[in-house]
N, C-alpha and C positions, 0 to 999 in steps of 0.2 A: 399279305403275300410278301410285302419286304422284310417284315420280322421274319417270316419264314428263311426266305433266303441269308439274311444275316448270321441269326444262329447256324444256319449250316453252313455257311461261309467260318464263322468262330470252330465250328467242332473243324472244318477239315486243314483250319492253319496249326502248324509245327509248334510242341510245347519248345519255349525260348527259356533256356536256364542264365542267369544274370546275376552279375554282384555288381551291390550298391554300397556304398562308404559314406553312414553321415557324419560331419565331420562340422568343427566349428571348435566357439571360444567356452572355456568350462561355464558351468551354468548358462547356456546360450536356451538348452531344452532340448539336445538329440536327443537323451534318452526319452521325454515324455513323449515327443513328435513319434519315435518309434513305436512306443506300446499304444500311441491312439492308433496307429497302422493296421497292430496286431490285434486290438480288441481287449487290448490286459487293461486291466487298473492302473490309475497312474497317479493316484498319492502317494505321500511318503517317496518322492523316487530319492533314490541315494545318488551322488555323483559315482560316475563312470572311472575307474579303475583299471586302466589296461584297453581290453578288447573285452567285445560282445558279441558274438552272433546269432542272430535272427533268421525265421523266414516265412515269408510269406509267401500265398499266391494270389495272383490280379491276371484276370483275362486268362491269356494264356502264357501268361508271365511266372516263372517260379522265381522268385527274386530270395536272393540272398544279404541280408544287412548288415553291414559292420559296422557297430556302435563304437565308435574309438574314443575313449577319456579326450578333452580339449585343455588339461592342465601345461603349464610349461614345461615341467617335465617328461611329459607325456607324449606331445605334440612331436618329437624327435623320430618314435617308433610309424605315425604316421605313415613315411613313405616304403616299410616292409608288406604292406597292403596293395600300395599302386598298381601291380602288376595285374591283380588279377578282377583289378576292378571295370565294370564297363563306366559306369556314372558316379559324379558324385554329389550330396544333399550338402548343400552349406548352411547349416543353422546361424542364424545372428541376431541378438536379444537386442530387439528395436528398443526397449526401455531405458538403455545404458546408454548416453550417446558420447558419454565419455571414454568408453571402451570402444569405440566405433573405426579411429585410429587402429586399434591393436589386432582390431578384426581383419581392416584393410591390409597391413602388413602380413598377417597369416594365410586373407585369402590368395596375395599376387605371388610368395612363396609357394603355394599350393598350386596353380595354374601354371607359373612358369616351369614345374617340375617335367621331365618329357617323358613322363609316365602319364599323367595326367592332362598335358596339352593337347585340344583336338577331343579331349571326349565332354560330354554333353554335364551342364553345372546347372542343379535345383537349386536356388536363391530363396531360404522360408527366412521373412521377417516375422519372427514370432512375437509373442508376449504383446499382441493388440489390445487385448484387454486390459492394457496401465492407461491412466492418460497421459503421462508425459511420451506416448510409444511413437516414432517417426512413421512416416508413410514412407512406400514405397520410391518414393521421386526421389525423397529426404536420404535416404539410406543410398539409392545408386550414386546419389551426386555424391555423398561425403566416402564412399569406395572406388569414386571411379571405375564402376563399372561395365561401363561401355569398354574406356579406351583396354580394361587387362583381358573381358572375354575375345574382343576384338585381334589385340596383340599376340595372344595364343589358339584364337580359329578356336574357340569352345563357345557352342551354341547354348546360351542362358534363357533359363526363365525365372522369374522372380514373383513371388505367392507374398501375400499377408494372410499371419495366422495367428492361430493363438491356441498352442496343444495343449492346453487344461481344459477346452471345451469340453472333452466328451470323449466317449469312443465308441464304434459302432456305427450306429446311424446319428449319434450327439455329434461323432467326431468332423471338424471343421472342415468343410469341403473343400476349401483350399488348398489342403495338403493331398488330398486323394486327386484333385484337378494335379497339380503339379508332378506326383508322380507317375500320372497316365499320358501327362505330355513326357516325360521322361523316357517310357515305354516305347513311346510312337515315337520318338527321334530315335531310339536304339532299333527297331523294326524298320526305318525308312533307309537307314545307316549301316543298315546289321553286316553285308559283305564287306565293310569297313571296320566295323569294331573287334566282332569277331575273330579274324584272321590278325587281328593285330593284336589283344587279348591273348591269345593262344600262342602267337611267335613269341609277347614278351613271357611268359608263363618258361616258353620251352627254353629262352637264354637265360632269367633269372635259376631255373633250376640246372641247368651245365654251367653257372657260375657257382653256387652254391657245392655241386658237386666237385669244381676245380679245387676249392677252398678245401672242402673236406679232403684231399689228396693232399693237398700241401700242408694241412695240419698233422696228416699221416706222417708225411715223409719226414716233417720237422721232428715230430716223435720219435719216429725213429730214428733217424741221425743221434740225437740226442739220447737213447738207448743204446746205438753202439760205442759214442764217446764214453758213457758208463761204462759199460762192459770191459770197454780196450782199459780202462785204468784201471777197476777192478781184476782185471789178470793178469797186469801190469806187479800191481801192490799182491797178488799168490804169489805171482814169480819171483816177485822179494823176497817173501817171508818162507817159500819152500813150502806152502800151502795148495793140494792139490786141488780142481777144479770138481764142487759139490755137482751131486747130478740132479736137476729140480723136480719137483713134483710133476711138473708140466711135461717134462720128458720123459716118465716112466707112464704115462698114461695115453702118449700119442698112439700105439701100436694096440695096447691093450683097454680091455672090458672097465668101464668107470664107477664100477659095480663089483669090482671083485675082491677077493680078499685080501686082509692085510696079510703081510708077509711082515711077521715080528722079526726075524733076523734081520732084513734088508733094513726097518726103522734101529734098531740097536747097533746096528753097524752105522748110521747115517748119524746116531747120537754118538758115537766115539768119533769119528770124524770131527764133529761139531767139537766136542773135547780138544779132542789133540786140536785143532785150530785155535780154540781159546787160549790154550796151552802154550802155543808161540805166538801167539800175540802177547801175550803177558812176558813172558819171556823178552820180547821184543822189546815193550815200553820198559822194565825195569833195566834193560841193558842201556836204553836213552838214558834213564833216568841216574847211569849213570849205578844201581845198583848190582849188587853179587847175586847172578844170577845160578851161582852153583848150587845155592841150598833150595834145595830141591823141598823141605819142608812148607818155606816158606811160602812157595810159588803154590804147590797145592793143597796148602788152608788157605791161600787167596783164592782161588779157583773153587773150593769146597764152600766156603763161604759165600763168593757169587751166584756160584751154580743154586745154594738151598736157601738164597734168599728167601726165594718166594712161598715156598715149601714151609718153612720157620715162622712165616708170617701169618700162616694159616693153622698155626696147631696150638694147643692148649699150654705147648710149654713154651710157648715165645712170649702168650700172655701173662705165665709167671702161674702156672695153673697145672697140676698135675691129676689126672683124674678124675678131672672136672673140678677140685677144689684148691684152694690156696697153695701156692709149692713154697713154704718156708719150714724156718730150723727148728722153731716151738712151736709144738701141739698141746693139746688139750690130754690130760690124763682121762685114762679109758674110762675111769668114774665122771667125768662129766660128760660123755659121750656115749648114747647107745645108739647102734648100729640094729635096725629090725632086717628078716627077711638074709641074711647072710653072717657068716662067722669071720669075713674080714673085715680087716678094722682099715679104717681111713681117715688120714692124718687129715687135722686143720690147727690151722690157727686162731688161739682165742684172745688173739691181741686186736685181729681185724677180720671179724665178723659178718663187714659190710657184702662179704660176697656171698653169704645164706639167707634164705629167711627166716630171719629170730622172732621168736614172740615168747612171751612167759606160760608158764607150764599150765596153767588155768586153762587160757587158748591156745594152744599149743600148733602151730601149722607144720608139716614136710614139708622140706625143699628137695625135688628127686633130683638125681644126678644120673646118666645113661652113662657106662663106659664098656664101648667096645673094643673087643680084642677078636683073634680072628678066629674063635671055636664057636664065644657065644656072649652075649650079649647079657650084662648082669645090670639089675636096677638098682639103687639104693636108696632107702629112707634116713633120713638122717634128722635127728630131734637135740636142740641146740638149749641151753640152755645157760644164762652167762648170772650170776650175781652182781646186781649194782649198787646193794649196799649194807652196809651190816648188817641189819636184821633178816635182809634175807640169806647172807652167809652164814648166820649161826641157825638159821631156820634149816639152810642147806645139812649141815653138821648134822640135827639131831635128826635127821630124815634118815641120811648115811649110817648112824650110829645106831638108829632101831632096823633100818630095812639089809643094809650094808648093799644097796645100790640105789640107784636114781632111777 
């Protein structure tokens, strides 16, 4: 009859949603202590990197777990979590007693925070399974922790463990004991945790959101100080104020068509702008800015850089093949598939694929123009040394071509 009642006392209590923050020195064991929780595997664990979140549920517990890296680096992001933490799990690697110091120092940082003063602190001395590992007495005496849960009103309990045991039903009941006293001080306390959870939750985010306005307004201050010198430096130069992208789209469809005039007209703007800014700096510079030649082959120049860079005759190539002053006589060149002829050079070859006439390969060349599109074969053939030049000769001489 009392199981009876118990279970129906558990179905009719309130699910309690919670967050928990294990927290400690690197390699102390949060992360193994957590996956024996969860039921995971806990070889191989890698060290903790940032943040992790978990969850579990216990009883009528939905808990949520924040595995936070314990490197020095690390340890700094720590209190971006406090807020919305109810409890926290302090891991500390009984084995190390040398690190035991460094622990101390982390934990009274940690408590004295007044994020974290006043709520409830699991103490797992892990790694019992070493034999040099401290006991419990060992470990509160060298942290002092009476006098720092004392000094910050944080109700402690302190567990020996050791999470490589197992998990599941292997996993060390130590740690399942310390989290359900954990529970049960948050449930005895809960009109206390609670409402105080939740107020800080609701000032760290109206601070959070203050910040983001002041990053705003900094921005833009700093966008109208541009702007004011930017119209400052038009109104010098007699340059009139471009209309931006952003402004021809507030009223109208983001989807609609381009308007070629309004860009062509937007490109002579941009011109003539360039136009007396060069103007500008050559008159600094102290040069004649009357010959107007000068001014737009520099402008011509600037403007089809990019254009020059991308075409066949910037890389010294016309047609797709070598652009120089000596070709090949039409007798060592045959052209298949078309009646024009096209120049190369047989001093620098390396831009075809040559082979001798036995294996003979094509190298195609596309060159497009705006009617149509012609392909060409081109079969190269160079002599490299006497015998085959007079070889060449008498081939010329009976067929009268190649």
């Amino acid at each position: 009859m009392g199981k009876c009642f118990s279970c129906l006392k558990r179905k009719t209590q309130p699910r309690r949603e919670v967050t928990l923050a294990i927290l400690g020195l690197d390699n102390a064991g949060k992360t193994t202590a957590t996956k024996a929780l969860l039921g995971e595997t806990i070889h191989d664990t890698a060290p903790t990197v940032g943040f992790t979140s978990e969850s579990l549920t216990l009883d009528h517990y939905e808990i949520k777990i924040f595995d936070l890296g314990g490197g020095k680096n690390i340890r700094r992001i720590w209190k971006e979590y406090f807020v919305e933490v109810y409890g926290v799990i302090f891991v500390v690697d009984s084995s190390t007693p040398e690190r035991i110091e460094e622990a101390k120092v982390v934990l009274k940082g940690l408590l004295e925070d007044d994020k974290v003063a006043g709520k409830p602190i699991l103490l797992l001395a892990n790694k019992q399974d070493h034999q040099n590992a401290m006991d419990e007495v060992d470990i509160c005496d060298q942290l002092g922790l009476e006098d720092l849960v004392n000094a910050n009103k944080c109700p402690c309990r302190i567990e020996t463990c050791s999470a490589l045991k197992g998990t599941g039903k292997k996993m060390d009941n130590n740690i399942k004991v310390g989290l359900k006293w954990m529970c049960a001080t948050l449930e005895h306390n809960w009109r206390v945790y609670q409402p105080r959870v939740e107020k800080d939750m609701e000032v760290e985010a109206a601070k959070k959101q203050k910040e983001l306005a002041e990053k705003r307004e900094r921005v833009r201050k700093i966008r109208e100080e541009r702007e004011k010198k930017e119209e400052e430096e038009r109104k010098r130069l007699g340059i009139e104020k471009p209309v931006s992208d952003d402004e021809d789209q507030l009223d109208g469809d983001p989807f609609k068509r381009v308007d070629v005039n309004s860009l062509n007209e937007k490109e002579k703007r941009m011109k003539e702008e360039k136009r007396k800014k060069k103007e500008l700096e050559l008159k600094m510079l102290g040069r004649d800015t009357n010959d107007n030649n000068t001014v737009n082959n520099d402008l011509d120049e600037s403007e089809g850089e990019i254009r020059s860079s991308r075409s066949l005759k910037y890389l010294g190539l016309r047609n797709g093949l070598s652009n120089n002053e000596n070709h090949m006589n039409n007798g060592n060149l045959n052209i298949l598939s078309s009646e024009n002829k096209l120049p190369y050079d047989s001093e620098q070859d390396s831009d075809l694929d040559i082979t001798t006439k036995k294996n003979r390969r094509a190298t195609p060349f596309t060159v497009t123009s705006p009617s149509e599109t012609i392909r060409y074969q081109v079969f190269i053939r160079r002599p490299t040394n006497r015998k085959e030049k007079s070889q060449e000769k008498e081939i010329e001489s009976s067929t009268g071509k190649y």
